[in-house]
C-alpha positions in Angstrom: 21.4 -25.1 10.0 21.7 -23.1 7.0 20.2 -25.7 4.8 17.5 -25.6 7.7 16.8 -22.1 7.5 16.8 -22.0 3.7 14.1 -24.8 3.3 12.2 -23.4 5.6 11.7 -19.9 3.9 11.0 -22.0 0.8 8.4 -23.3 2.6 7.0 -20.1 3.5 7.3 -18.5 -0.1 5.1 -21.3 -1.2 2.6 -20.5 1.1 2.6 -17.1 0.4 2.4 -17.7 -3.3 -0.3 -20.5 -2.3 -2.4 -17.5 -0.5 -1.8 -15.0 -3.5 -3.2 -17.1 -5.7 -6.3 -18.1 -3.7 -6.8 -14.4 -2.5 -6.3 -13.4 -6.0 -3.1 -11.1 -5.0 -0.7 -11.8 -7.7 1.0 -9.4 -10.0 -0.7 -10.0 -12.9 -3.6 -7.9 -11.6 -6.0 -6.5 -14.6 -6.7 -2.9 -14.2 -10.1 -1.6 -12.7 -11.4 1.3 -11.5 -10.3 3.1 -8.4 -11.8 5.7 -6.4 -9.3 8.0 -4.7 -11.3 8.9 -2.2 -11.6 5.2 -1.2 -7.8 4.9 -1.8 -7.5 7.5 0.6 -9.7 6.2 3.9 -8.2 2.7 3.1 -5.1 3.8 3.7 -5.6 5.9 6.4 -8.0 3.1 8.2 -5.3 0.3 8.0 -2.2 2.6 9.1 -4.3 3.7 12.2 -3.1 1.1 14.5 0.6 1.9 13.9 -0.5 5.6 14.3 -1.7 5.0 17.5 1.0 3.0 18.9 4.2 5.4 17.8 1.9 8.7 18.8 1.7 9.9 14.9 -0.1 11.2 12.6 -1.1 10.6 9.2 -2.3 13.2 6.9 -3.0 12.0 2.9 -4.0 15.1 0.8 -5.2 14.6 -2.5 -4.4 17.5 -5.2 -7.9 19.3 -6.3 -6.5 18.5 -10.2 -6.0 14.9 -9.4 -9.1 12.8 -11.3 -11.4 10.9 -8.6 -11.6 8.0 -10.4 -9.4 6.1 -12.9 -8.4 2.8 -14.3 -5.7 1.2 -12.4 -4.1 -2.0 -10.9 -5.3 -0.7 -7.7 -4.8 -3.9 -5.8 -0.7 -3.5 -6.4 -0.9 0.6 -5.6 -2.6 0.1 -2.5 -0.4 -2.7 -1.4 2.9 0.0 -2.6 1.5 2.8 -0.8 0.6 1.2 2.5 3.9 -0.6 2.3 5.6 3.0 1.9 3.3 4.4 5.2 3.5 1.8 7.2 7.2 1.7 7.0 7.4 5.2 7.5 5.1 5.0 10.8 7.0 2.2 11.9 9.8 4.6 12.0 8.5 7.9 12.9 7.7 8.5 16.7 5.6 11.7 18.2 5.5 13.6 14.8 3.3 14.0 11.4 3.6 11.7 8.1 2.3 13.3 5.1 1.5 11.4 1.7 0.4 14.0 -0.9 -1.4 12.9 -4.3 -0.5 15.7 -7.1 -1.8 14.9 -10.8 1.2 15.8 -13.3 0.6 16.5 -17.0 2.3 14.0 -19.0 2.4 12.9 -23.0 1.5 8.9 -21.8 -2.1 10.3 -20.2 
């Protein structure tokens, strides 16, 4: 059975690595430009179900010093941050989720 079980998510990795590469979802993403603002309704758009269903609400504030556009692998940071929501809506009944965007200073920028 375990054997079983074990082939069997094999089999479903493949797939999944079989869709990546079709879709053109794997890691090795080059950067391109990403609109925050798009960022921002994406995210909200495809967590609304999950909002609806648990009674929540999501609110994503962007920081006024945080550039509107920048290069990015935006592909892998919208997957990350809609993982991060959705998980959190998946777990939060009747109340708020907020996701805040702040722009640090740092040396590397």
């Amino acid at each position: 059975m375990i054997k079983e079980l074990e082939e069997s998510l094999d089999m479903i990795d493949r797939i999944r690595y079989g869709f990546k590469i079709k879709n053109n979802m794997l890691l090795d993403e080059k950067e391109t430009k990403c609109e925050l603002f798009e960022l921002q309704m994406s995210l909200i758009y495809s967590n609304e179900i999950i909002c609806e269903k648990n009674n929540n609400m999501l609110e994503i504030k962007i920081d006024m010093d945080m550039p509107t556009n920048f290069n990015t692998k935006y592909m892998i940071i919208k997957r990350v941050l809609n993982n991060l929501i959705s998980n959190s809506l998946k777990h939060t009944f009747n109340n708020n989720v907020y996701v805040n965007f702040e722009f640090m200073e740092s040396e590397y920028l």
